[in-house]
C-alpha positions in Angstrom: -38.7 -18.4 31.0 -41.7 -18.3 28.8 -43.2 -15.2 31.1 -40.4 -13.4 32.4 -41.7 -10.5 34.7 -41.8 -7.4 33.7 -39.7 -4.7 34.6 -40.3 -0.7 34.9 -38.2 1.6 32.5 -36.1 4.1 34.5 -33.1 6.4 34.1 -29.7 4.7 34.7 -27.6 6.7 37.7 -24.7 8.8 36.4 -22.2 6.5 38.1 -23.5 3.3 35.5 -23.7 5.3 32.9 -19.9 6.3 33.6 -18.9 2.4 33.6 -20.8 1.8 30.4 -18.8 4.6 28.3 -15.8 3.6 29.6 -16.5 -0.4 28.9 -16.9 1.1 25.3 -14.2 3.4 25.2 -11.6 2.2 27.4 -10.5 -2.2 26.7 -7.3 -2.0 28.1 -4.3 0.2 28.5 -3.4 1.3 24.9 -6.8 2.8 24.8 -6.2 4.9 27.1 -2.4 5.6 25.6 -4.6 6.4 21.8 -7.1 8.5 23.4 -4.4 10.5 25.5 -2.7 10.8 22.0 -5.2 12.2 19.8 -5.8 14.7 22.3 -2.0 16.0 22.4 -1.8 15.8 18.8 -5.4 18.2 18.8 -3.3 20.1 21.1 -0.4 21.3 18.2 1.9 19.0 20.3 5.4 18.8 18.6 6.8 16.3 21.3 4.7 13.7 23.0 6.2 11.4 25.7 5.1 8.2 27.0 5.7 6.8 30.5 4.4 3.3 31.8 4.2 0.9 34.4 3.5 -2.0 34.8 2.3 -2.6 30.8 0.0 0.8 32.0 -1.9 -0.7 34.3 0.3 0.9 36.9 0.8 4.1 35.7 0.1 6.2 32.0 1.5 9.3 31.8 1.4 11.5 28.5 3.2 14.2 28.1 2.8 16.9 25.5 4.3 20.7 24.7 1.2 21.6 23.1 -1.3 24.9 23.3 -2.3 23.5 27.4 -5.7 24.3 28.8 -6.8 27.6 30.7 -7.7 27.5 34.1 -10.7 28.2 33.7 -11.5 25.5 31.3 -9.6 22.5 33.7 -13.1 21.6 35.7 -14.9 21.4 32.7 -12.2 19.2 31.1 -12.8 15.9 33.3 -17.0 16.1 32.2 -19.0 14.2 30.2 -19.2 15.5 26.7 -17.0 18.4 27.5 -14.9 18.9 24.7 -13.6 22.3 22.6 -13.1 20.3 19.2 -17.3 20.5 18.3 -19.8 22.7 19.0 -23.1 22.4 16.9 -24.1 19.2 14.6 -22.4 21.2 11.3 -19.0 20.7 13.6 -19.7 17.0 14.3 -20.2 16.5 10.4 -17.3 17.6 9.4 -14.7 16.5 12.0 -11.0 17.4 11.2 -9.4 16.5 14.9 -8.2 13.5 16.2 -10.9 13.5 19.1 -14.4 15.1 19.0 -16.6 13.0 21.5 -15.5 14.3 25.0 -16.1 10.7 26.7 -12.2 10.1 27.0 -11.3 11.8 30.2 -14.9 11.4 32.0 -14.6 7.3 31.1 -11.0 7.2 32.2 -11.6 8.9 35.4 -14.6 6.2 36.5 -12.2 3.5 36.1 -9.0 4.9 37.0 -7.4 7.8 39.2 -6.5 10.7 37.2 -4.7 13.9 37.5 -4.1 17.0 34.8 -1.2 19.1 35.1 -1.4 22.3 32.3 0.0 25.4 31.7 -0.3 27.6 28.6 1.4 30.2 27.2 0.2 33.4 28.2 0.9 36.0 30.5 -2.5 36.0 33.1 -1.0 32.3 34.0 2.9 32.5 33.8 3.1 28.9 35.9 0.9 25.8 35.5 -2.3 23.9 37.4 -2.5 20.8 38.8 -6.3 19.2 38.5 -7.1 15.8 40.8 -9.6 14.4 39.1 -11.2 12.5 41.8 -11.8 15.2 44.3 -11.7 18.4 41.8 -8.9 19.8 43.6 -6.7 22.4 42.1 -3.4 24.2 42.6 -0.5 25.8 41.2 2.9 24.4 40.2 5.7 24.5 38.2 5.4 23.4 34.7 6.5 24.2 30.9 3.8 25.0 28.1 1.9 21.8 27.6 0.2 19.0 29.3 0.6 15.8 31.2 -2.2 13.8 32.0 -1.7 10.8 34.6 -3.9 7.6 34.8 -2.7 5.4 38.0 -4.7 2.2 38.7 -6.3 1.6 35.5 -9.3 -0.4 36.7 -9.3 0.1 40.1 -13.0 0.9 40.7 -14.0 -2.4 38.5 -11.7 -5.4 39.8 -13.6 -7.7 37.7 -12.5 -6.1 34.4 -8.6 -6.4 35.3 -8.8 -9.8 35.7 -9.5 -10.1 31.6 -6.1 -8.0 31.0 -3.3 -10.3 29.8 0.2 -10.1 31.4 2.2 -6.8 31.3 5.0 -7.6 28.4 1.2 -8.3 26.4 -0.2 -4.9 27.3 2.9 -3.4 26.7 2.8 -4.6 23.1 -0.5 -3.1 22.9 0.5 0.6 23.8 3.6 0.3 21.7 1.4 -0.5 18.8 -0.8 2.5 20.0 1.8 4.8 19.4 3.9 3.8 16.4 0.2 4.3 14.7 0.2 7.3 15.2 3.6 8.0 14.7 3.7 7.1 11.5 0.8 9.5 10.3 2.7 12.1 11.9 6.3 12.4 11.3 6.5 15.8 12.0 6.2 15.2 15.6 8.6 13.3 17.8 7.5 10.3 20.6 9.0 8.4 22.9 7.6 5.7 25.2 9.0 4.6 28.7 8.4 1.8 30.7 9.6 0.9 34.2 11.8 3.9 33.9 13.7 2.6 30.6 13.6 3.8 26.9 11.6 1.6 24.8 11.2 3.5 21.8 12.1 6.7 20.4 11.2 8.1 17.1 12.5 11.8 17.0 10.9 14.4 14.6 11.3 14.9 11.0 12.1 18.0 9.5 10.4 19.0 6.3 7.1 17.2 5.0 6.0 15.3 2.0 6.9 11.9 1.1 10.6 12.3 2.6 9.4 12.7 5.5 6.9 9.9 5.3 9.5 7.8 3.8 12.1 8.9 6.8 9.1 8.1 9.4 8.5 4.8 8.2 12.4 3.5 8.1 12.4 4.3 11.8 9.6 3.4 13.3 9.2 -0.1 10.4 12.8 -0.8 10.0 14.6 0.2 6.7 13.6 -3.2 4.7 9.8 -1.4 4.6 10.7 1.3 2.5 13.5 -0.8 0.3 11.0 -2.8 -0.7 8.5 -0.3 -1.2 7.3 2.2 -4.2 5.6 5.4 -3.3 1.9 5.9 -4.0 0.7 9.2 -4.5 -2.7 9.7 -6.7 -4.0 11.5 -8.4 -1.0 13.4 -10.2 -2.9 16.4 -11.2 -3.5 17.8 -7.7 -3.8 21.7 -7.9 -1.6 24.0 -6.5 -2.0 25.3 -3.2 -3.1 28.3 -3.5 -5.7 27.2 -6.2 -6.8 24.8 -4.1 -7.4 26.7 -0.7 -11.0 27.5 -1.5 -12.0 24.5 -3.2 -13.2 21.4 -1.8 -10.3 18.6 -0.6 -10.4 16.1 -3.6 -9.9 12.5 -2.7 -6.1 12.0 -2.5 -4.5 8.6 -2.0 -1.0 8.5 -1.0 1.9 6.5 1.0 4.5 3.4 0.1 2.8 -0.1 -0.6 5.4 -2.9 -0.7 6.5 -4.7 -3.6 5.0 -8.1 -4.1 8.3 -9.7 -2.8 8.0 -8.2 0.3 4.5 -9.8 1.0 3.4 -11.2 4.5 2.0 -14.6 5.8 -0.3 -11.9 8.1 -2.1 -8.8 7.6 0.0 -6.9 10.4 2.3 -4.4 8.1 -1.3 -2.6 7.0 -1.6 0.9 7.9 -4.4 2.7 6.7 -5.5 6.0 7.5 -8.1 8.5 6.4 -6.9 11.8 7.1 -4.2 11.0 9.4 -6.8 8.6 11.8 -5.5 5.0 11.8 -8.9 2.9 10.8 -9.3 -0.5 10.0 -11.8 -0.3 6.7 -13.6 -3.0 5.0 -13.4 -0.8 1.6 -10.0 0.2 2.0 -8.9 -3.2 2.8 -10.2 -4.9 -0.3 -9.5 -1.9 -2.6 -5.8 -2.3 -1.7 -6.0 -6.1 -1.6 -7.2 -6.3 -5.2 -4.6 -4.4 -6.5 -2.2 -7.0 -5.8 -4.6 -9.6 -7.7 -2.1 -9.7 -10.6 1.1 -9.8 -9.0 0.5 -11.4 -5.5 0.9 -15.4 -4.9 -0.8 -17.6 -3.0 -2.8 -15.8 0.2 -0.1 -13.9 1.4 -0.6 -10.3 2.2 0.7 -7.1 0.8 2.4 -4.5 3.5 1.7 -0.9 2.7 1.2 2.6 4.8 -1.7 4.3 2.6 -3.1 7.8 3.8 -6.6 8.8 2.1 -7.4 12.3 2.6 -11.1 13.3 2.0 -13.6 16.1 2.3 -14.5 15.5 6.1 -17.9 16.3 5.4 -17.9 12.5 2.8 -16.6 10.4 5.7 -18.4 9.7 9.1 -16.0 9.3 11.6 -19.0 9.0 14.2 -19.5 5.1 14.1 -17.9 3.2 16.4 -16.5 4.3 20.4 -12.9 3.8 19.5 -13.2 5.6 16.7 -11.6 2.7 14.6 -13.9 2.3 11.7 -15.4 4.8 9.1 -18.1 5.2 6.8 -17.7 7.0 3.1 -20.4 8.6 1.9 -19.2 7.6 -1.4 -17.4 4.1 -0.4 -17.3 3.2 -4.4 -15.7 6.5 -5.1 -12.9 5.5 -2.4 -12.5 2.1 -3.1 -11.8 2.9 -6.5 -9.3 5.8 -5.9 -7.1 3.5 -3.4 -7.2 0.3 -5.9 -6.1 2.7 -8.8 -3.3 4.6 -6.4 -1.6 1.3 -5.8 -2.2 -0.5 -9.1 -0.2 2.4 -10.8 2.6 2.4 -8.1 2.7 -1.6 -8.5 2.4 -1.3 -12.7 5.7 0.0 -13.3 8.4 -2.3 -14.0 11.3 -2.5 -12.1 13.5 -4.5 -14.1 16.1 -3.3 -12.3 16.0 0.1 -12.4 16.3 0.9 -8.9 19.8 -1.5 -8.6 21.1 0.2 -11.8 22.9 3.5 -11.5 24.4 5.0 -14.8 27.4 3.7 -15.5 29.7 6.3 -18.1 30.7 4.6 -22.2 34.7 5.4 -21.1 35.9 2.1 -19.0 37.4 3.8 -15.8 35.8 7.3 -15.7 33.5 8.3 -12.7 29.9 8.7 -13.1 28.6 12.3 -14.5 26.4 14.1 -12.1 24.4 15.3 -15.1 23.6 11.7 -15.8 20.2 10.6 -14.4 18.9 7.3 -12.9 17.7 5.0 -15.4 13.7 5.4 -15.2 11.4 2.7 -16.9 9.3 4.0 -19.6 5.6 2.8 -20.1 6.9 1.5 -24.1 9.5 1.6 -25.7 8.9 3.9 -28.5 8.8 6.9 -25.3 12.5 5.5 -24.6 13.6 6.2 -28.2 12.4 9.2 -28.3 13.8 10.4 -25.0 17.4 9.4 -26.6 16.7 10.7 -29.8 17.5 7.4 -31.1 16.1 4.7 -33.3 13.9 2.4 -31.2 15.9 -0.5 -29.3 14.0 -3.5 -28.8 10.3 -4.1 -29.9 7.2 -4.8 -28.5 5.6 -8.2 -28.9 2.6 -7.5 -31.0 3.1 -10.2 -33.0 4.6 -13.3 -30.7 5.9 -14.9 -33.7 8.2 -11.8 -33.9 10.2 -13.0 -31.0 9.7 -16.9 -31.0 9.5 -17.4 -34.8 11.7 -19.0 -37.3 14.5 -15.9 -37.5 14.5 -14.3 -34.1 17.6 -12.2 -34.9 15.4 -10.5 -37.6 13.6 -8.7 -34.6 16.7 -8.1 -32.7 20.0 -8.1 -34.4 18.9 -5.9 -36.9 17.9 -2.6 -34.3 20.2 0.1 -33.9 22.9 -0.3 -29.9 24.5 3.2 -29.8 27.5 1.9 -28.4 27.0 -1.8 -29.0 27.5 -4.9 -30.3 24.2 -5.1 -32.5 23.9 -8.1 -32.1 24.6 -11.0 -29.4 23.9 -14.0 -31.4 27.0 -16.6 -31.0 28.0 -16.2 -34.7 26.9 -12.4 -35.1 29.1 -11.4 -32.3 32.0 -13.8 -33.3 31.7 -11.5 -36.5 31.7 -8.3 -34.8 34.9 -9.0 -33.2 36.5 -10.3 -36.7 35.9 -7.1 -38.3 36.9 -5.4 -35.7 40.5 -7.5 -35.0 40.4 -6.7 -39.2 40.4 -3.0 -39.1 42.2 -2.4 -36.2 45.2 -4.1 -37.8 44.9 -1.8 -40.7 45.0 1.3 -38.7 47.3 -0.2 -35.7 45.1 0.0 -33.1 44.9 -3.0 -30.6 41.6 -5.5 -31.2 39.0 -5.7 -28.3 38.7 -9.5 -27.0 35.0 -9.2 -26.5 32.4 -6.8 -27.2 31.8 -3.9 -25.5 30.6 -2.6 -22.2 27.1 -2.3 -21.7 25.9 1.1 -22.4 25.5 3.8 -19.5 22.1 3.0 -18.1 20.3 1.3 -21.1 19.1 -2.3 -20.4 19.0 -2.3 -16.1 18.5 -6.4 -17.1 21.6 -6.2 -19.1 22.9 -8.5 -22.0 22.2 -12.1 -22.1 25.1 -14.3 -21.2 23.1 -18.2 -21.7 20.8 -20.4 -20.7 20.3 -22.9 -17.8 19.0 -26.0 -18.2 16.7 -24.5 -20.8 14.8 -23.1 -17.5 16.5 -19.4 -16.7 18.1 -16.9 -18.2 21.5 -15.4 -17.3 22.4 -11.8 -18.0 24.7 -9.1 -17.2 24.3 -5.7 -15.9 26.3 -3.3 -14.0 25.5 -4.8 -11.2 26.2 -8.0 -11.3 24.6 -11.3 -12.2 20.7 -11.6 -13.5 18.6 -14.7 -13.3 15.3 -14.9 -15.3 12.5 -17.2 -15.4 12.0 -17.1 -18.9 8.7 -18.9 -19.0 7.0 -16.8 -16.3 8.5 -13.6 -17.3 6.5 -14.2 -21.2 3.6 -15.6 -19.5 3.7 -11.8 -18.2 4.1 -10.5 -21.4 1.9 -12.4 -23.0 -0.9 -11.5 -20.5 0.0 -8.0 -20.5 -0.7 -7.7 -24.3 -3.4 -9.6 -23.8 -5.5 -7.4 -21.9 -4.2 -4.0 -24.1 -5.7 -6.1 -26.8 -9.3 -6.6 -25.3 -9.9 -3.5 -23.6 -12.3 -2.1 -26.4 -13.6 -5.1 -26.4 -15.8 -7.7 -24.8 -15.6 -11.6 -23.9 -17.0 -13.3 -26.7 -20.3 -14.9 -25.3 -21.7 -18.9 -26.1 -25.8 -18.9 -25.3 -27.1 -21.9 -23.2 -29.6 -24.7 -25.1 -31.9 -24.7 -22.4 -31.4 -20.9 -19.7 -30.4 -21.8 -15.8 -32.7 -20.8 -13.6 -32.5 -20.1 -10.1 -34.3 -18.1 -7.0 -32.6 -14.8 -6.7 -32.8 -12.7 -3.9 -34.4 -8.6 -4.8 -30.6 -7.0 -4.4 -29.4 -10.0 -7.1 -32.6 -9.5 -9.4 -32.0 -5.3 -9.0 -28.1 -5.6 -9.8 -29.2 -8.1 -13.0 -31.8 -5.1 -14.0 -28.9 -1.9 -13.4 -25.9 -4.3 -14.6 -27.1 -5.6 -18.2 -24.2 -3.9 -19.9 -21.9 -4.6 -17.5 -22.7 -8.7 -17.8 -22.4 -8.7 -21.6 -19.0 -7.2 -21.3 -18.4 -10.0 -19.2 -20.0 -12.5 -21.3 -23.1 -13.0 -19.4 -26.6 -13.0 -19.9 -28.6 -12.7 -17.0 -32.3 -11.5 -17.2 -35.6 -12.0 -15.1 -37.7 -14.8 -15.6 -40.0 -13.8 -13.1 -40.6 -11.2 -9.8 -38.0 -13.7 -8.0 -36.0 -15.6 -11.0 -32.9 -14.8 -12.7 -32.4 -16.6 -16.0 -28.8 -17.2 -17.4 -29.3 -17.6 -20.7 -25.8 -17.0 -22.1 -21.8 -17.2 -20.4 -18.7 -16.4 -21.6 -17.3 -19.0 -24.0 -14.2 -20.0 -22.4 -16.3 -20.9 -19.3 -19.3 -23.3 -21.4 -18.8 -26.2 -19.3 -18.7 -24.2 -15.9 -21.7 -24.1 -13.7 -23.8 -21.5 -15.0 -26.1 -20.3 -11.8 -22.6 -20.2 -9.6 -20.7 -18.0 -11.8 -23.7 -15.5 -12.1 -24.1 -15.6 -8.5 -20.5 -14.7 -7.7 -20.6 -12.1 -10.1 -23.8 -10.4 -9.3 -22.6 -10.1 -5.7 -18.9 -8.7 -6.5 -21.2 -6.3 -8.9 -23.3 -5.3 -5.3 -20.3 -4.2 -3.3 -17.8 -2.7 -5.9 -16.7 -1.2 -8.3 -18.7 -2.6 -11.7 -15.1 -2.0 -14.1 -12.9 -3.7 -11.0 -15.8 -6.8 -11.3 -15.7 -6.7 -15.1 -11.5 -6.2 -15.0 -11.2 -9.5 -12.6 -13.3 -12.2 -14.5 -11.5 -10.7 -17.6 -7.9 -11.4 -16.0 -8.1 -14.3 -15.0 -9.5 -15.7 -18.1 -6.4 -13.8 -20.1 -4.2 -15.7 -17.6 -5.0 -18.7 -18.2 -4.7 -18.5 -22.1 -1.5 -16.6 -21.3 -0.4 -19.3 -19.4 -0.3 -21.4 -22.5 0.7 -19.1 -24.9 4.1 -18.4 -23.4 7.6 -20.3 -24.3 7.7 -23.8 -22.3 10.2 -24.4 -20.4 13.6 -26.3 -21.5 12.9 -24.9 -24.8 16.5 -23.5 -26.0 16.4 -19.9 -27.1 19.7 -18.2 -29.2 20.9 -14.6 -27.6 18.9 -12.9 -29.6 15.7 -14.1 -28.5 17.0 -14.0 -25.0 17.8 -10.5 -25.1 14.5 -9.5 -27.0 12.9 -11.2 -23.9 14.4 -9.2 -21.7 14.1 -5.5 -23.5 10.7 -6.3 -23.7 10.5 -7.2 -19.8 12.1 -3.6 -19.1 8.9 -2.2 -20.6 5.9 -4.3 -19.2 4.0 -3.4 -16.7 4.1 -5.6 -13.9 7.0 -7.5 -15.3 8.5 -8.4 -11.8 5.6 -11.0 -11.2 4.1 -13.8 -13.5 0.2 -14.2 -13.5 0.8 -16.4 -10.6 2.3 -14.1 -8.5 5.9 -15.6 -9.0 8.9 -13.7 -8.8 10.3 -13.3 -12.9 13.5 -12.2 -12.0 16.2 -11.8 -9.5 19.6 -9.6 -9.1 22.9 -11.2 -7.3 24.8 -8.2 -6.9 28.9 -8.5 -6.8 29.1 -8.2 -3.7 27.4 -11.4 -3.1 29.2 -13.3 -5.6 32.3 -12.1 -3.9 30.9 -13.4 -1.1 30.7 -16.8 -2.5 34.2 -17.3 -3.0 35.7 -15.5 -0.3 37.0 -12.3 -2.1 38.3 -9.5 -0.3 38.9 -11.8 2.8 
């Protein structure tokens, strides 16, 4: 219609305006379950029941032995904007509840018939209050300290919405999901969810706090595979004390369990993040933890992880969106930053084993000491000496022809083993046990067949054994049988000392015979102007050739025969939304992997012990040793109970 006809402006009756909040607050079921939720959590609930018919179309009921609410106070409680969690705009900048809007209840009952029963703990009211929400009446009954709010009919009033609700085992799924959120941001309280008069789930309370009792939380409600294959997260270290702290503004603290790269997902649904203790789903949050997996993850498959960010409510608007699902940081840099460095240092460490090897004591037969402790991987080396007191065991490969030059056992054989044989070659350890059959007949003591144990929690990859098919390495450790990719586990190496090496220094830089030109938009041409440092550490050379042209008039040599314009283009926009040092650390990584890629040992090259177990000392202090560039697993342990397994032992 090219003349449509015009159409006065008027006030909207309260009744539309009822259906409109709730069409924004309530989708289905399970947003009535979250809303209920937050509000018994507000509430100082320790026990929060669920109860559900018909997927909660039928019937939500949430139970809670929280603070109640007074008498006086139930009328209000059903209102519009009627709420005791804000009360002027300074409250409503700095939310610290769960809710804060007062929509919930007045949206809920449009839609749906509702009833409150309350009591609280005091003596003016020793029994509890019954509210209907449709006619306002109220009376007296039994009840403990808490409340229950029931929803029947979800939808009743609006007929036309039902029909868009999928079938009940669906919106069941959808209010389980609800709760086990929340749940696992609060461990210290207990839920349980009933359906058609049958236990669905249960998740009781933990007792304590801390990262037990997330860790505890999350192997119930995730299952205990989660948290196996998990590392805790908690940054930064040097939070202050409590007491120190109790005045002072709430630092930005990242904390939780992100899963190992093995542990990795073909979806994105094991991704819990919260911002202090609200379940969001966050753009920068998202790609902050994302990125930290850029080193170790392969292919598109997605990390798992439960990450809690708590922040100064007054830096994060929680104020954006009905559901309350999404946030916006004052300071979103500042946060993705913090959440990419949390989980880059949880992922960094190598594992090498060292959560499969417990000590093992030098005497064949005697138990473990309780005095001895878990085998913990150093950041080098040389802190792993020193801890022992000990000349250094190993080396570090700052000079690759040190482990893959003409004499190998010169780097290896020749270090000090408390304990050991020194050295594993084929013919050194054939002379090891001569002199030893040699002196023991001297002195009468019987010879030992083959050299000794493996020292009480020294190498968690243990002692080479051989080689297969000039493609993996096979070692020994206490627990049983490990199998390394030799090439991918150097590539790591390789790439790891590759980017210690550069990180004073920038990509060398080749300039273009004749500059690439191109139309720029004003955020590229500003970022150019704010970003020139940041582009020659990156190689690049990006300047204005006019109000609405950006010239590239130099990239980064290993990239000369690239397209010019498209690389500056990417960059420039990954320089807009984040981070400059993650933009300049990416481009600088994957360059580095790709000359690590050929700098590490090929494969069916044949390697003596030596070099084989100089590979593998060195692997126990790499960060990020457990995954090539690629993303590829580097090693993997076969317990013995597995390889009893194989041949039937025990049966």
């Amino acid at each position: 219609m090219l003349n449509p006809p015009r159409r006065p402006i008027r006030e909207l009756p309260d009744e539309l305006i009822s259906q409109i909040a709730a069409g924004e607050v309530v989708e289905r079921p399970a947003s009535v379950v979250r809303e209920l939720l937050d509000n018994a959590l507000d509430a100082g609930a320790s026990q929060i029941t669920v109860r559900l018919q018909a997927g909660g179309v039928r019937l939500i009921s949430v139970e809670d032995n929280g603070c109640g609410i007074l008498r006086s106070e139930l009328p209000t409680a059903l209102k519009r904007h009627a709420t005791s969690k804000i009360a002027s705009l300074a409250d409503l900048e700095s939310v610290g509840t769960m809710g804060f809007r007062g929509e919930a209840l007045a949206a809920i009952c449009s839609i749906a018939e509702v009833s409150l029963l309350t009591r609280v703990d005091t003596a003016e009211e020793p029994y509890g209050w019954l509210l209907d929400g449709r006619s306002g009446e109220l009376q007296p009954t039994a009840r403990n300290v808490g409340t229950t709010v029931e929803v029947r009919e979800l939808f009743f009033a609006t007929p036309a919405r039902r029909k868009f609700l999928k079938t009940d085992a669906t919106e069941l799924a959808h209010c389980v999901e609800a709760v086990r959120r929340h749940a696992l941001a609060h461990p210290e309280v207990g839920f349980a969810i009933w359906h058609d008069s049958k236990l669905v789930a249960q998740w009781r309370a933990v007792a304590g706090g801390g990262m037990a009792a997330l860790r505890q939380r999350l192997a119930d409600v995730l299952g205990e595979d989660f948290v196996e294959q998990a590392v805790p997260v908690d940054w930064p270290l040097d939070l202050p004390a409590e007491s120190e702290a109790a005045d002072a503004p709430q630092r930005l603290r990242v904390w939780g369990f992100a899963g190992v790269p093995d542990a990795a997902r073909s979806r994105s649904d094991w991704q819990f993040a919260y911002v202090n203790g609200r379940y969001v789903r966050d753009k920068v949050i998202t790609h902050a933890a994302r990125s930290a997996y850029e080193d170790v993850l392969h292919g598109h498959r997605q990390p798992v992880y439960a990450l809690f960010v708590s922040i100064d409510p007054t830096r994060v608007d929680v104020n954006v969106h009905p559901t309350k699902i999404e946030v916006r940081f004052r300071d979103s840099r500042e946060v993705h930053q913090g959440v990419r460095r949390a989980v880059e240092a949880a992922l960094a460490a190598p594992r090498a084993g060292a959560a499969a090897v417990s000590p093992q004591p030098t005497t064949p037969g005697a138990a473990p000491s309780a005095e001895q402790p878990a085998w913990q991987p150093p950041r080098d080396q040389q802190a792993l000496a020193w801890q022992r007191n000990e000349p250094e065991v190993g080396h570090r490969v700052s000079d690759l022809g040190a482990l893959w030059g003409a004499n190998p056992a010169s780097a290896w054989a020749g270090s000090a083993q408390p304990g050991a044989v020194a050295a594993y070659g084929a013919e050194a350890t054939r002379g090891a046990v001569d002199t030893a059959v040699t002196q023991n007949a001297t002195d009468g003591t019987s010879a030992p067949a083959t050299p000794q144990a493996l020292p009480a929690g020294e190498w968690p990859l243990g002692r080479a054994i051989a080689q297969l098919q000039g493609v993996y390495i096979l070692a020994e450790n206490t627990q049983g049988l490990v199998v390394v990719d030799m090439h991918a586990a150097h590539e790591r190496i390789v790439y790891e000392r590759l980017k210690q090496q550069l990180d004073e220094e920038q990509l060398a830089s080749q300039p273009l015979l004749i500059p690439a030109t191109f139309a720029a938009t004003p955020q590229e041409v500003a970022t150019a102007e704010d970003s020139a440092v940041v582009l020659a550490m990156l190689g690049l050379e990006v300047v204005p050739f006019s109000p609405k042209t950006l010239a590239v008039r130099a990239v980064p040599t290993t990239l000369a025969q690239g397209d010019p314009v498209e690389l500056a283009r990417s960059v420039l926009a990954e320089l807009a939304q984040h981070e400059a040092s993650t933009v300049v650390q990416r481009a600088r990584n994957e360059l580095l992997a790709t000359m690590a890629c050929h700098g590490a040992v090929r494969a069916n090259r044949r390697l003596t012990l030596d070099e084989m177990n100089a590979l593998l000392r060195q692997m126990e202090t790499t960060e990020r040793s457990d995954q090539c560039n690629h993303g590829r697993p580097t090693w993997r342990q076969v317990d013995m109970k597995a390889l009893d397994a194989l041949f039937l032992r025990g049966r």
